[in-house]
C-alpha positions as CSV (number, residue, x, y, z in Angstrom):
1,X,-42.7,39.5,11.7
2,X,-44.5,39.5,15.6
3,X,-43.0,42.1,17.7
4,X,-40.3,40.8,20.4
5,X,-42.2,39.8,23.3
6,X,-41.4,42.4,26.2
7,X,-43.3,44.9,23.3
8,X,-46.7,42.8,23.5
9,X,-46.4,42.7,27.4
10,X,-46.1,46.6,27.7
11,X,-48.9,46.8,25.2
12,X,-51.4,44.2,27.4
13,X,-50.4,46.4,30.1
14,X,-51.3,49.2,29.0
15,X,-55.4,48.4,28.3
16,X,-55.3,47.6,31.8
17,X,-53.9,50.4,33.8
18,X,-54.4,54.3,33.3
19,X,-51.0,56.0,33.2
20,X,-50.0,59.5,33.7
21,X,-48.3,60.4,30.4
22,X,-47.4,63.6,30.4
23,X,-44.0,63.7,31.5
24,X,-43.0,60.9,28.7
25,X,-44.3,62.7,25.2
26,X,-41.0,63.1,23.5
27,X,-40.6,60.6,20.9
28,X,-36.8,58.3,21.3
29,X,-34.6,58.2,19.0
30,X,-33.6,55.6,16.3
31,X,-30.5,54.5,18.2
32,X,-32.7,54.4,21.5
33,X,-35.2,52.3,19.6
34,X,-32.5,50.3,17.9
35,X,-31.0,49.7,22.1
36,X,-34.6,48.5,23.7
37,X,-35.0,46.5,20.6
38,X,-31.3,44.9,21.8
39,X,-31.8,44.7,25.5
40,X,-28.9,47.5,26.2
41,X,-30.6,50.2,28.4
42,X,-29.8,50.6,31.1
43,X,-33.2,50.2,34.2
44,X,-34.2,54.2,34.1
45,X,-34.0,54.5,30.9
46,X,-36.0,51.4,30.1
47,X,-38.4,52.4,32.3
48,X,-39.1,56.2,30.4
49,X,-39.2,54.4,27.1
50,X,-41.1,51.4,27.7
51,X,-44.1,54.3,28.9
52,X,-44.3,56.3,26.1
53,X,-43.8,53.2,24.0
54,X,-47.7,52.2,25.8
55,X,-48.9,54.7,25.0
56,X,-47.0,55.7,21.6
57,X,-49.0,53.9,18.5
58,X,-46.4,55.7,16.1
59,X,-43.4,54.1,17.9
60,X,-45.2,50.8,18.0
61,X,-44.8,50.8,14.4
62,X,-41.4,52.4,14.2
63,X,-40.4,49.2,16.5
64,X,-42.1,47.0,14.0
65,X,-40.2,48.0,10.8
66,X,-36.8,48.2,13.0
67,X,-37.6,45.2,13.6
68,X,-38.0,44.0,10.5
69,X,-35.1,45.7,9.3
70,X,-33.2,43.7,11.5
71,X,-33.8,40.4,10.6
72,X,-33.2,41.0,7.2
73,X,-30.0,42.7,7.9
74,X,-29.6,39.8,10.2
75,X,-30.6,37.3,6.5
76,X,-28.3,39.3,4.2
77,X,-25.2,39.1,6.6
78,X,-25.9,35.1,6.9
79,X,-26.3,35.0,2.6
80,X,-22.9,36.9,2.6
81,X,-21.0,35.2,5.5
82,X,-22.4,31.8,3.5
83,X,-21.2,33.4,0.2
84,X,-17.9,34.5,1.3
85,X,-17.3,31.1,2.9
86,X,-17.6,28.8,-0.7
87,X,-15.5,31.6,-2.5
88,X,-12.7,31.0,-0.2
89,X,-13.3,26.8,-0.4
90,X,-13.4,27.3,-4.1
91,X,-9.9,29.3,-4.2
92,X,-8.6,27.2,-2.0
93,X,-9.6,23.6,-3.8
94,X,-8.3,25.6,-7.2
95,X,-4.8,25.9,-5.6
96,X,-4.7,22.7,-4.2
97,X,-5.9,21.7,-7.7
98,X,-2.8,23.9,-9.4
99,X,0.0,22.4,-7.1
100,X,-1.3,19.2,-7.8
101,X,-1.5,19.2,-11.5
102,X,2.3,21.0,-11.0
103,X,3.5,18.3,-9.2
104,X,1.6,15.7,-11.3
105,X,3.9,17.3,-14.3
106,X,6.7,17.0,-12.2
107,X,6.2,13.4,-11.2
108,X,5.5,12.5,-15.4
109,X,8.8,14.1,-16.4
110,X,10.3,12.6,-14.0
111,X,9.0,9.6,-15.0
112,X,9.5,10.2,-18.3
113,X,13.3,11.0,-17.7
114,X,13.7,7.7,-16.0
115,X,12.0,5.5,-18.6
116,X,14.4,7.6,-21.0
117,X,17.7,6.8,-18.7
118,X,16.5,3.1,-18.5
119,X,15.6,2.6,-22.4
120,X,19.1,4.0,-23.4
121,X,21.5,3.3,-20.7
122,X,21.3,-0.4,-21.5
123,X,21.8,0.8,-25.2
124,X,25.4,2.7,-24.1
125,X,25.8,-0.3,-21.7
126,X,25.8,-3.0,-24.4
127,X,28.5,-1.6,-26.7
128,X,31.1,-3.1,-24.8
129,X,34.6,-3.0,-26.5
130,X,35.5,-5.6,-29.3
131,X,37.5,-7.6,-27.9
132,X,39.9,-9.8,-30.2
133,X,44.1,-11.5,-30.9
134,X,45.3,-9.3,-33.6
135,X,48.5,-11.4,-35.3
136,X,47.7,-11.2,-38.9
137,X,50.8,-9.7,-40.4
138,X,50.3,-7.8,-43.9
139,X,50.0,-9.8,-47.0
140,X,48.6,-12.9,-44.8
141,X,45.6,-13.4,-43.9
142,X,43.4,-10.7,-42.8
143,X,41.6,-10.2,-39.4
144,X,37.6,-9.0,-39.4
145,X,36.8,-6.4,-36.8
146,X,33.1,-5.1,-36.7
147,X,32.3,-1.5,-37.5
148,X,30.9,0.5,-34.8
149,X,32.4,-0.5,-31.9
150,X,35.4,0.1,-29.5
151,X,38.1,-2.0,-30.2
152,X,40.7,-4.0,-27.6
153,X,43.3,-5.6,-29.8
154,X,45.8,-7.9,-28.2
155,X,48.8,-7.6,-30.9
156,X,51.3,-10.1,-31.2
157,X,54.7,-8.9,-29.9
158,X,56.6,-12.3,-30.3
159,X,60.3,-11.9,-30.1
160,X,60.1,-7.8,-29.3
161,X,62.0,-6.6,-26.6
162,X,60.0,-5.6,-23.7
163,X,59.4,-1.5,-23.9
164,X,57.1,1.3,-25.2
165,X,55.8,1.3,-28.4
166,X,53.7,3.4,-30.6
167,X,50.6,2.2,-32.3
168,X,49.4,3.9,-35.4
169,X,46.0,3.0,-37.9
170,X,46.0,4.3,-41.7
171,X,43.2,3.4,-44.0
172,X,43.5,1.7,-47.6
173,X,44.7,5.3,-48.8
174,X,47.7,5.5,-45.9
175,X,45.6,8.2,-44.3
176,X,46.5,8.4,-40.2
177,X,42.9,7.2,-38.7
178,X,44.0,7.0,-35.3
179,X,47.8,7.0,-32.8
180,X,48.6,6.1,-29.2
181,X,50.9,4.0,-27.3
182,X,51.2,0.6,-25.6
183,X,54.0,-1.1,-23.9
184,X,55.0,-4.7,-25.0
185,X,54.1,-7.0,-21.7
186,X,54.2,-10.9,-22.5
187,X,55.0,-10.8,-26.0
188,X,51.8,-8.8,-26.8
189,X,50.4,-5.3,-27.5
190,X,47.5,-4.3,-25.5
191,X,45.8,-1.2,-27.9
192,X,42.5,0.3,-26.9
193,X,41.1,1.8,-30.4
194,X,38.4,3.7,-30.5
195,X,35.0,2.7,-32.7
196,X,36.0,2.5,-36.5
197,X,33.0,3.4,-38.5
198,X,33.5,3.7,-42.0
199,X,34.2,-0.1,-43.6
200,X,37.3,-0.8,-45.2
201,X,41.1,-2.7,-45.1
202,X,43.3,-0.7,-42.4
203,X,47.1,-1.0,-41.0
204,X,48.3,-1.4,-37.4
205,X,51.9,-0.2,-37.2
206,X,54.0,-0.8,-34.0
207,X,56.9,1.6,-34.0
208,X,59.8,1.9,-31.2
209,X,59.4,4.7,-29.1
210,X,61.7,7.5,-30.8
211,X,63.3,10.8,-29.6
212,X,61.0,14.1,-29.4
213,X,57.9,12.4,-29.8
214,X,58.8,11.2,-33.5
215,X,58.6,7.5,-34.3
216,X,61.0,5.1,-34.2
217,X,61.5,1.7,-35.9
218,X,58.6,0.2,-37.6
219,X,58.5,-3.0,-35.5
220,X,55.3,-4.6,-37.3
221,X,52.3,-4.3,-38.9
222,X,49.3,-5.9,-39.0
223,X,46.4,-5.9,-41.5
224,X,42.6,-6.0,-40.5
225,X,38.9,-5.3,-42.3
226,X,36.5,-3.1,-41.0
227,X,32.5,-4.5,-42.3
């Protein structure tokens, strides 16, 4: 690598001229030699070193390899800053890649939730109550209710006085499946049943309301097939 230039001047310099060195025979130091080489002295000094570096074939050299030195100091620092500078792109890409992929999850089971609500909700939305006139009395002929479903029955109340009742189901064995109340309102019975599932002949009873919660008079009773 060529010397820096104010080096190659002194040197020309020096084959021309005869100067008196013998005030200037102490060799500078490293860090003096490391300043010229910067351009950091200050004029007197610069002037004592720049002499002896005329006439000074050792320091020549020791100017050469500093130099040298320098520049690849100068290459390595470049090769690290360069290095440092794609491990910190890479990190950050990879955690922008992490939240990403994080989020993307997010989003699918999100999306996967919403497909789930939309697929079933019109599922739960369709079974809509069973909605029928109930006024088959037992013995006559017998009303068909589908399984599975909840039930509205309008009851017939014909000729009842207008008042509380309670509504009781039993199965084919007299087993209580289900009890609530209703009013009668227009000659009719408004129950809301619950989903029957199990298939079979049932009772509806309509009792007057009685005294501490126990039923009163049976007032009717209707027949009906679960299937």
């Amino acid at each position: 690598m060529p010397v820096d230039c104010t080096l190659f001047h002194m040197r020309k310099a020096g084959t021309s001229s005869v100067i008196d060195m013998q005030q200037y025979t102490e060799h500078p130091t490293e860090e003096t030699l490391e300043r010229f080489l910067m351009h950091q002295m200050q004029e007197e000094e610069l002037e004592s070193t720049e002499t002896h570096i005329l006439a000074c074939d050792s320091c020549v050299t020791r100017l050469e390899e500093m130099e040298i030195q320098i520049a690849a100091t100068k290459i390595a620092l470049a090769e690290l800053h360069n290095q440092t500078v794609a491990e910190n792109y890479a990190k950050e890409k990879s955690s922008r890649w992490a939240w990403f992929k994080s989020h993307s999850w997010s989003l699918a089971g999100a999306t996967a939730a919403l497909a789930l609500a939309v697929a079933v909700v019109p599922r739960f939305a369709a079974v809509s109550p069973f909605e029928t006139e109930v006024s088959a009395y037992r013995g006559s002929e017998t009303t068909a209710i589908p399984a599975g479903r909840p039930l509205l029955l309008h009851l017939n109340a014909k000729d009842l006085p207008t008042e509380p009742v309670s509504v009781e189901v039993v199965n084919s064995d007299g087993n209580q499946v289900w009890k609530g109340s209703g009013a009668i309102n227009h000659e009719k019975v408004d129950a809301k049943l619950p989903e029957i599932k199990k298939e079979g002949n049932y009772l509806l009873r309509l009792y007057a309301s009685g005294k501490n919660s126990a039923p009163g008079d049976l007032l009717r009773e209707f027949s009906f097939e679960v299937k």
